[in-house]
C-alpha positions as CSV (number, residue, x, y, z in Angstrom):
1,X,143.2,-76.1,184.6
2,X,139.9,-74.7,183.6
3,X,138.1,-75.3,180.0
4,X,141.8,-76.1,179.0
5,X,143.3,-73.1,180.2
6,X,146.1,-72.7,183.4
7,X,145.0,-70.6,186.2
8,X,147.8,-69.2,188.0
9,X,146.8,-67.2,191.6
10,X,149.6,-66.1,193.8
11,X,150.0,-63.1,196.6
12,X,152.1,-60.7,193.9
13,X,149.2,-59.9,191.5
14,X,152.3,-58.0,189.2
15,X,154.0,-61.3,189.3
16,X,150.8,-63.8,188.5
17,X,150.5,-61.1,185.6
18,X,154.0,-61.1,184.7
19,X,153.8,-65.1,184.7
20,X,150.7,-65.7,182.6
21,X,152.4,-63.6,179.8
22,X,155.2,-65.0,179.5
23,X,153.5,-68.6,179.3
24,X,151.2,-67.0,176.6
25,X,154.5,-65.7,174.6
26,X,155.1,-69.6,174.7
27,X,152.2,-70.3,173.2
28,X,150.4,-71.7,176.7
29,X,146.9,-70.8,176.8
30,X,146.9,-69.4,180.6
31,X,145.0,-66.8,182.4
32,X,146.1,-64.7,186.1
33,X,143.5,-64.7,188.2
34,X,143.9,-63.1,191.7
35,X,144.3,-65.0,195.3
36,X,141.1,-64.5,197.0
37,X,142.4,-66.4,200.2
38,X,141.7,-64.0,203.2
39,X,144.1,-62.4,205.5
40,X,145.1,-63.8,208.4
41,X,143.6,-61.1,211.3
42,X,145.9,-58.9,212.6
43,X,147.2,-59.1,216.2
44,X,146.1,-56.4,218.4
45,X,149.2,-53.9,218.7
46,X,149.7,-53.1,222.6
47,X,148.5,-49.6,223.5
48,X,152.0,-47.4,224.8
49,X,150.4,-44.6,226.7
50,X,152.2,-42.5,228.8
51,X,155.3,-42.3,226.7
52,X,156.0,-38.9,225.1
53,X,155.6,-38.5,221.6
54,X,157.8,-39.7,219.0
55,X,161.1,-37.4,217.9
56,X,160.5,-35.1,220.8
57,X,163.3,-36.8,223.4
58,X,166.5,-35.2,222.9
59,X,166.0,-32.9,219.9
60,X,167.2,-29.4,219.8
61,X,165.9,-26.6,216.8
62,X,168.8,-24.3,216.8
């Protein structure tokens, strides 16, 4: 709660909207804010050289 307000912050941003509307319709004073937590890093992906390219093993035209 901020200056009397609810802050609501979630990973959806559509849904944290969604939220905060519907607790205004009701009357709640409340405000969306966005999650500014950061990502996680990403885990390397492993490199697959060598290997043909992908849709070309066992396809005809014809």
């Amino acid at each position: 709660m901020l200056d009397g307000r609810e802050l609501y912050a979630g990973a959806q941003w559509t849904h944290v909207q969604r939220f905060a509307d519907a607790l205004r319709a009701r009357g709640h004073d409340a405000v969306a804010i966005r999650d500014e937590t950061p990502l996680p890093p990403r885990a390397p992906r492993p490199r697959l050289t060598g290997l043909p390219p992908r849709g070309t093993v066992g396809r005809r035209r014809g």
